[in-house]
Backbone as CSV, one residue per row, in Angstrom:
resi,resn,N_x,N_y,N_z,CA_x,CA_y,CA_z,C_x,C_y,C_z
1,UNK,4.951,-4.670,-13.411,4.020,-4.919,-14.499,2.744,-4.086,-14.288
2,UNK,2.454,-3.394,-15.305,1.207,-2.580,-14.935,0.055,-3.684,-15.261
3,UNK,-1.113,-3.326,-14.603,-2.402,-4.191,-14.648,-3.148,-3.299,-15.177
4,UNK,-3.523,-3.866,-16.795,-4.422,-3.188,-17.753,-5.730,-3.144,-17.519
5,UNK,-6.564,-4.356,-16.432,-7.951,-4.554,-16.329,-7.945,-3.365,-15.342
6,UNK,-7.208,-3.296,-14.225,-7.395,-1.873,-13.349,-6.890,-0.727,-13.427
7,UNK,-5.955,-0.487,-14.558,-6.448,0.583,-15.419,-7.699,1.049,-16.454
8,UNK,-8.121,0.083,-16.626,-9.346,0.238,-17.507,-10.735,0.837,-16.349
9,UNK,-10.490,-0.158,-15.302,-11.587,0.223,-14.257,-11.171,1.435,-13.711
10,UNK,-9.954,2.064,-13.244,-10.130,3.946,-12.743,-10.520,4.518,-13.645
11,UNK,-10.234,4.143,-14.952,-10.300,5.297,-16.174,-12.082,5.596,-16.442
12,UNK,-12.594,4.148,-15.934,-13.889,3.915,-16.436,-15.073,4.249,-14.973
13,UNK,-14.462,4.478,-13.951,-15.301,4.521,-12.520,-14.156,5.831,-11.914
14,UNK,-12.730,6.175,-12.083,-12.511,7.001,-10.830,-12.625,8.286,-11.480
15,UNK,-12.572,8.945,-10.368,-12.620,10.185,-10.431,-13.952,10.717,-10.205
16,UNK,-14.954,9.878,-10.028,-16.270,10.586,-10.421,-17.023,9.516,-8.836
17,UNK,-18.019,10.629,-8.242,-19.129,9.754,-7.386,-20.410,8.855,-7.981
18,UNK,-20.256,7.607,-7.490,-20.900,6.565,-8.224,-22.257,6.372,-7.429
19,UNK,-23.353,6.034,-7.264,-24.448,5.538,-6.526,-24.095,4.221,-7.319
20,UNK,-24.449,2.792,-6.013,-24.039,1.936,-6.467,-25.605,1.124,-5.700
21,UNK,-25.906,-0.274,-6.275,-27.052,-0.924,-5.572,-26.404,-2.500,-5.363
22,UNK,-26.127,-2.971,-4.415,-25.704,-4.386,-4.510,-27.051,-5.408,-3.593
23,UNK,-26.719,-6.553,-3.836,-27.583,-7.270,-3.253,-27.208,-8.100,-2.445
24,UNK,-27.697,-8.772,-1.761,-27.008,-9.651,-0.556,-28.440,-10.874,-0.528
25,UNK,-27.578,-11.858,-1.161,-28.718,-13.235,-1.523,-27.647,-13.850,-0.972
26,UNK,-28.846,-14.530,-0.024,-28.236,-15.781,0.603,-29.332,-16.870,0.458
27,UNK,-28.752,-18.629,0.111,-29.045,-19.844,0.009,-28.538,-21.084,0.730
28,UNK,-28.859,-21.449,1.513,-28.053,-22.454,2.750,-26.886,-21.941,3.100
29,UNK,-27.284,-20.958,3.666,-26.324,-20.053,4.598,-25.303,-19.497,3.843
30,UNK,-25.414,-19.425,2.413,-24.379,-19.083,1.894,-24.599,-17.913,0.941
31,UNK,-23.781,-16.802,0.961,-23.721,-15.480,0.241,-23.147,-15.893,-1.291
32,UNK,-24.220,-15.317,-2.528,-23.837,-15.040,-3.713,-23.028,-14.107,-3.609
33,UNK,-21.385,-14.940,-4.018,-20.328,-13.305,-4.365,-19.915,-13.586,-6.126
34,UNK,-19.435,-12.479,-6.291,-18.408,-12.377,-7.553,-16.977,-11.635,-7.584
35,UNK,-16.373,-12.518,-8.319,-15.155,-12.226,-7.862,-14.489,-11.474,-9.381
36,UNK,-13.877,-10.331,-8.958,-13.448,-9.234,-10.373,-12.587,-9.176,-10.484
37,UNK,-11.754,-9.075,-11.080,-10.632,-8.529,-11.374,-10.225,-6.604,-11.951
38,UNK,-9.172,-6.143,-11.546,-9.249,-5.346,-11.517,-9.594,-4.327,-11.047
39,UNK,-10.537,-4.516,-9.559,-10.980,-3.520,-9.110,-9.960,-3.097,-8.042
40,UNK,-8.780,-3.858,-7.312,-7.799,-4.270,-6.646,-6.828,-4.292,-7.316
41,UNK,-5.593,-3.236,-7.244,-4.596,-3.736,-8.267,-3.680,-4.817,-8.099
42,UNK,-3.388,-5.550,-8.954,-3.019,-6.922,-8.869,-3.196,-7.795,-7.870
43,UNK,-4.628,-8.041,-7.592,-5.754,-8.527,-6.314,-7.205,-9.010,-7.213
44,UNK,-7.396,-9.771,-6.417,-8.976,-10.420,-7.435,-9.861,-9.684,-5.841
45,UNK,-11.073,-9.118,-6.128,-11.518,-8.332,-5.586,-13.495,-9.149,-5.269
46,UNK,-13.641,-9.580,-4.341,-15.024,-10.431,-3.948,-16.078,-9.842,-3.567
47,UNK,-17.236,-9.421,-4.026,-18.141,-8.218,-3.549,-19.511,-9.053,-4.065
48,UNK,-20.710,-8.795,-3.269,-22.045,-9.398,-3.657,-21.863,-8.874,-5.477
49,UNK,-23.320,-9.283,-5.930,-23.566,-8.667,-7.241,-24.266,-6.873,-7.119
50,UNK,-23.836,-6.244,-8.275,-24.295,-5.382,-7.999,-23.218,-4.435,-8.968
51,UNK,-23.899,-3.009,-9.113,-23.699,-2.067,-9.690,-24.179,-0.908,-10.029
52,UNK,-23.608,0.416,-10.834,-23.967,1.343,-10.651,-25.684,1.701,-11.609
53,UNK,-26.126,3.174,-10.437,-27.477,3.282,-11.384,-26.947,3.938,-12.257
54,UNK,-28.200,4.142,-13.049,-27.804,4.322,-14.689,-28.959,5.697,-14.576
55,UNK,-28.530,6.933,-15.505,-29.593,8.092,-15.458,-30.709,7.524,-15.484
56,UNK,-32.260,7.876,-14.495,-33.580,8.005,-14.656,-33.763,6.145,-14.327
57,UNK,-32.925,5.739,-13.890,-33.267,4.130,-13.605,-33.970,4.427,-12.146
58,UNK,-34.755,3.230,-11.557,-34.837,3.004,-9.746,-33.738,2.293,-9.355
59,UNK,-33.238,2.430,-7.986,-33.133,1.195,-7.564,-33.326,0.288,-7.664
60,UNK,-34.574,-0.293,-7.754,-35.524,-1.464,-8.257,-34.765,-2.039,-9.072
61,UNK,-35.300,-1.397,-9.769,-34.310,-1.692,-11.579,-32.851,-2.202,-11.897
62,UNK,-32.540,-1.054,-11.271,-30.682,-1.320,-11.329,-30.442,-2.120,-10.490
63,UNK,-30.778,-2.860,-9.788,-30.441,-4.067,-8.702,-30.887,-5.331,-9.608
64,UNK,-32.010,-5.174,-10.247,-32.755,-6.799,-11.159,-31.832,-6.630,-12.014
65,UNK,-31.194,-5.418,-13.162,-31.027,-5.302,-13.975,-29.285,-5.532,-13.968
66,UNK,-29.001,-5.341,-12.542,-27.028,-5.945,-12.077,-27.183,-7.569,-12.422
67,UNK,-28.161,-8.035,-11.258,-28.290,-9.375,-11.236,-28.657,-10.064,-12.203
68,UNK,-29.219,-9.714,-13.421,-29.567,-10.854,-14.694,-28.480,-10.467,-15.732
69,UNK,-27.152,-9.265,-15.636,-25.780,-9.280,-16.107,-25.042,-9.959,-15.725
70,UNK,-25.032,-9.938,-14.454,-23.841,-10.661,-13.883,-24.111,-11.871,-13.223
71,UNK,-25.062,-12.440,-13.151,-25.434,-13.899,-12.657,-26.298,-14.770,-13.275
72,UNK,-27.169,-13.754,-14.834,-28.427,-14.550,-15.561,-29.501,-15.099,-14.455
73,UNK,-29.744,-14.474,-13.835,-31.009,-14.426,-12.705,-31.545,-13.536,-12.612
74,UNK,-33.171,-13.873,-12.032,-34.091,-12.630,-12.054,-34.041,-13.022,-10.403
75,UNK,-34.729,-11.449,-9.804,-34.722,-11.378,-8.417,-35.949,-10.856,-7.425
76,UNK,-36.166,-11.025,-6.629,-37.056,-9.949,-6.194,-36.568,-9.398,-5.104
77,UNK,-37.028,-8.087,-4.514,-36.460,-7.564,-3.118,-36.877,-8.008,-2.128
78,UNK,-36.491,-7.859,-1.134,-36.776,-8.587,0.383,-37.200,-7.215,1.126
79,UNK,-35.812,-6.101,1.451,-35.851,-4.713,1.782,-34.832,-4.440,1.960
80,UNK,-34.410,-2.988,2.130,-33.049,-2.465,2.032,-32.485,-2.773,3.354
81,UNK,-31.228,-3.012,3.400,-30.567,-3.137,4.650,-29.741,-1.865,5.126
82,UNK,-28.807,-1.186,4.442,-28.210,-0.409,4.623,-26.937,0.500,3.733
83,UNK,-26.272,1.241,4.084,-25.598,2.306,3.275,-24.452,2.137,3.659
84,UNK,-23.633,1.941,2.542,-22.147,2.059,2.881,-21.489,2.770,1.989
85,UNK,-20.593,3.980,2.469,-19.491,4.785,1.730,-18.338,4.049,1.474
86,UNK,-17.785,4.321,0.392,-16.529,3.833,0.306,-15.986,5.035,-0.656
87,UNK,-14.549,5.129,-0.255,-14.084,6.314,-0.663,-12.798,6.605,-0.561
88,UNK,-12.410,5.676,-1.289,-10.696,5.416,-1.577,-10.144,6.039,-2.890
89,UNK,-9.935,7.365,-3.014,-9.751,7.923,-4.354,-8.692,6.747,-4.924
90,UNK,-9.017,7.028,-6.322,-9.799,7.550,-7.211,-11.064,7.087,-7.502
91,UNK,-11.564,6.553,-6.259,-12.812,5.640,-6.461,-13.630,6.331,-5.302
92,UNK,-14.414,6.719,-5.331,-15.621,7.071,-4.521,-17.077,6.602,-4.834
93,UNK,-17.630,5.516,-3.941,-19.469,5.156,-4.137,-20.261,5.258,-3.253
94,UNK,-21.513,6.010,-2.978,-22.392,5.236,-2.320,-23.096,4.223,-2.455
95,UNK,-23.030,3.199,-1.420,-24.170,2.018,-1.983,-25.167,0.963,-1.392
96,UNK,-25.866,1.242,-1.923,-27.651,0.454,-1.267,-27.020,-0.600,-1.090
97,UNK,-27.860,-1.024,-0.395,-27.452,-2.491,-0.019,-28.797,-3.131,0.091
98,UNK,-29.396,-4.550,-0.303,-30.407,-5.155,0.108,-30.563,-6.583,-0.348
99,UNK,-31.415,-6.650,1.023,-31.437,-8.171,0.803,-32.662,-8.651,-0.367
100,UNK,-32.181,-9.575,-1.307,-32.748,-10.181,-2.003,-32.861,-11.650,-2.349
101,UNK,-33.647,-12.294,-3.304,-33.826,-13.432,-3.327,-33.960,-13.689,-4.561
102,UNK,-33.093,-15.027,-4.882,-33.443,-15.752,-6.134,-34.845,-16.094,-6.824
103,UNK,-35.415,-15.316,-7.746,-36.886,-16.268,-8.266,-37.048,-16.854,-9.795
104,UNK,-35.682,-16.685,-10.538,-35.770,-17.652,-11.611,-34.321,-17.376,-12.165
105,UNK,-33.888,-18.588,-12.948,-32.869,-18.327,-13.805,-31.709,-19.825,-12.791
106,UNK,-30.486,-20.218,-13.519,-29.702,-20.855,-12.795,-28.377,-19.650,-12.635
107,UNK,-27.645,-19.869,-11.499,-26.576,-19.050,-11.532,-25.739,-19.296,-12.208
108,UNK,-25.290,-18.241,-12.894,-23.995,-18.530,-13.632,-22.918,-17.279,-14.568
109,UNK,-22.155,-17.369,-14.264,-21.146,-15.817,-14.635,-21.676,-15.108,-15.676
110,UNK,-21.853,-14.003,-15.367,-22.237,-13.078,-16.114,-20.641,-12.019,-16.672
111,UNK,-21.443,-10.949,-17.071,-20.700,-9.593,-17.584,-20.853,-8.053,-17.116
112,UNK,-19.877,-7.445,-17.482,-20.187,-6.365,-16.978,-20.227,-5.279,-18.489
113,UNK,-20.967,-4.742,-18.518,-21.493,-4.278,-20.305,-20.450,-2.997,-20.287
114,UNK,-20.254,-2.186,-19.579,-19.710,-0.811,-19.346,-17.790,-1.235,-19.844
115,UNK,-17.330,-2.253,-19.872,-16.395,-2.576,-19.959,-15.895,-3.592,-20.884
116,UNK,-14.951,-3.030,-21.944,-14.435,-3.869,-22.422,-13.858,-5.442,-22.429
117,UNK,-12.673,-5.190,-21.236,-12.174,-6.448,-20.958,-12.988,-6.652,-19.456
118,UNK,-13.136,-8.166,-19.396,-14.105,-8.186,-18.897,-13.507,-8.104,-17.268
119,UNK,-14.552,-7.806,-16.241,-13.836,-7.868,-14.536,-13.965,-9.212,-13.616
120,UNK,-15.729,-9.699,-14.331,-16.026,-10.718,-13.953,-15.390,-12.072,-14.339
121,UNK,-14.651,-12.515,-13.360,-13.965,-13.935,-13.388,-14.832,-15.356,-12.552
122,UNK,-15.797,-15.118,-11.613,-16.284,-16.215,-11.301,-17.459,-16.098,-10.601
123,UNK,-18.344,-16.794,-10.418,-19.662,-16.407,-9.704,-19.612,-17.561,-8.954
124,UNK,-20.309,-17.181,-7.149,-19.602,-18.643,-6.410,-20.630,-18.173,-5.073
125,UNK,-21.062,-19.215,-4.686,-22.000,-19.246,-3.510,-20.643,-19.427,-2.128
126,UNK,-20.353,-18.513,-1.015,-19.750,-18.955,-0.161,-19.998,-18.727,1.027
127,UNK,-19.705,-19.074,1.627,-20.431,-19.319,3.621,-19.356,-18.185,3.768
128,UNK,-19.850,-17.819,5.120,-19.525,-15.939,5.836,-18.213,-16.559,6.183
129,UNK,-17.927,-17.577,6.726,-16.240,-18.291,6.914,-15.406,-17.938,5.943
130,UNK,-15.665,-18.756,4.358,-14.979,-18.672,3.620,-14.664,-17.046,2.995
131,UNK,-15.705,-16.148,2.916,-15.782,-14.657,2.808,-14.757,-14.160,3.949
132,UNK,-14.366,-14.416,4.633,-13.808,-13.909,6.022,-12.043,-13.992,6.089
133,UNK,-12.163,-15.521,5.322,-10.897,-15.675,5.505,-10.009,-14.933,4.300
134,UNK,-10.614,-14.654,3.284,-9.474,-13.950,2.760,-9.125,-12.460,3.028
135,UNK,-8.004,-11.901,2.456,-7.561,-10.972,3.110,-8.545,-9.988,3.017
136,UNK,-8.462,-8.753,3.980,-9.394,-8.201,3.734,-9.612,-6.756,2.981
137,UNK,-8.844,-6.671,1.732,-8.476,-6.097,0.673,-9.150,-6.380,-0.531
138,UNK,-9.521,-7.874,-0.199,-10.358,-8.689,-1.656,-11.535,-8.956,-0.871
139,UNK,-12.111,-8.754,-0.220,-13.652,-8.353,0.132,-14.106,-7.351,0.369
140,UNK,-15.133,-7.238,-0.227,-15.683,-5.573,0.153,-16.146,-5.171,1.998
141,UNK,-15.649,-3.958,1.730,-15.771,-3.761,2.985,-16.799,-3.982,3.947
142,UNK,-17.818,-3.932,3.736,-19.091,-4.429,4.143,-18.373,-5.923,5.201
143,UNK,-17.965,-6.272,4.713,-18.172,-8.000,5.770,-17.328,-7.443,7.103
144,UNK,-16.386,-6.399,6.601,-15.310,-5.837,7.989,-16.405,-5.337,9.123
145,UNK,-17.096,-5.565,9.004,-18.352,-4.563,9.901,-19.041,-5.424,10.561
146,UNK,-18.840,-7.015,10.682,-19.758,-8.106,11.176,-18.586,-9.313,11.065
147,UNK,-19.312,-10.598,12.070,-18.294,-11.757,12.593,-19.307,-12.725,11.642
148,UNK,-20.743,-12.446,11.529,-21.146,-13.515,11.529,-22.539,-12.976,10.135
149,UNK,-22.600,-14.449,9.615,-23.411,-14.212,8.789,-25.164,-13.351,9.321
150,UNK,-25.890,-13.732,10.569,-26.838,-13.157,10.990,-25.837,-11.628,11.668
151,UNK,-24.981,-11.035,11.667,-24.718,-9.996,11.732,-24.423,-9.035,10.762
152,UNK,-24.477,-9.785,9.744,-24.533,-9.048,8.644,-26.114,-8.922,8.016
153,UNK,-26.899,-9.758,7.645,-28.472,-9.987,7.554,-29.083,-8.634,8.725
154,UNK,-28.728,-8.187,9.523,-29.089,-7.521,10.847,-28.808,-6.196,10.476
155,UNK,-27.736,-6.211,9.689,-26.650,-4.755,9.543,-27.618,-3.566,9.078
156,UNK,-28.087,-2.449,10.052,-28.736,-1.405,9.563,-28.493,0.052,9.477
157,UNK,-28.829,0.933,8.908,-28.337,2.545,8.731,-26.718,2.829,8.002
158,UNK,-26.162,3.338,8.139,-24.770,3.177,7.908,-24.029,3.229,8.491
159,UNK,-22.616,2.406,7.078,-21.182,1.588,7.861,-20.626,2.431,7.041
């Protein structure tokens, strides 16, 4: 069976180098993830919030401006943590990484505008355990790089 949502996502992200900004909010020890579809073929795919910049945007920007799409929250920065390549044709990104913090709004599933059918299936607060245990195909690579939630909070330069 072909999977139409991850065809829609190479057609719409591969082939091309992405700058990407994600965030890493944590609340009683627990990491804001979202879980997509399609970015994994026939795999639901778990990655902080976050997404690509847009021409003449900041960082700044495109990090507040991921997080009040895809979670209806506003944010502020904490500071950047670090850089991670990923580069699994037909998909190639670089991407910021930083820690941030909730300062208004309740969480709750957002969208992704660039895309028709939608990727976002759930928005979910989970402890570095529960992030860990699934396979590690449906988490972004980032968590493969640390055991523990303060080893990831720590994580600096690039992975």
């Amino acid at each position: 069976m072909i999977d139409k949502v991850h065809e829609q996502v190479m057609a719409q992200y591969g082939e091309q180098l992405r700058v990407r900004v994600c965030g890493i909010c944590v609340q009683d020890e627990k990491i804001l993830m979202i879980k997509h579809k399609g970015v994994v073929e026939n795999a639901d795919f778990w990655c902080p919030p976050g997404g690509g910049l847009q021409f003449g945007e900041s960082t700044v920007e495109a990090i507040k401006r991921e997080f009040l799409e895809e979670t209806f929250t506003e944010i502020s920065i904490e500071h950047f943590m670090f850089v991670s390549e990923f580069n699994e044709p037909p998909l190639h990104a670089i991407e910021l990484f930083f820690r941030v913090n909730l300062e208004k709004g309740k969480v709750k599933k957002g969208f992704d505008p660039e895309l028709e059918q939608q990727i976002i299936q759930e928005v979910k607060w989970m402890s570095f355990e529960e992030i860990k245990a699934k396979p590690a195909k449906e988490v972004h690579r980032a968590f493969g790089f640390c055991n523990t939630l303060e080893e990831l909070l720590n994580t600096k330069g690039m992975i």
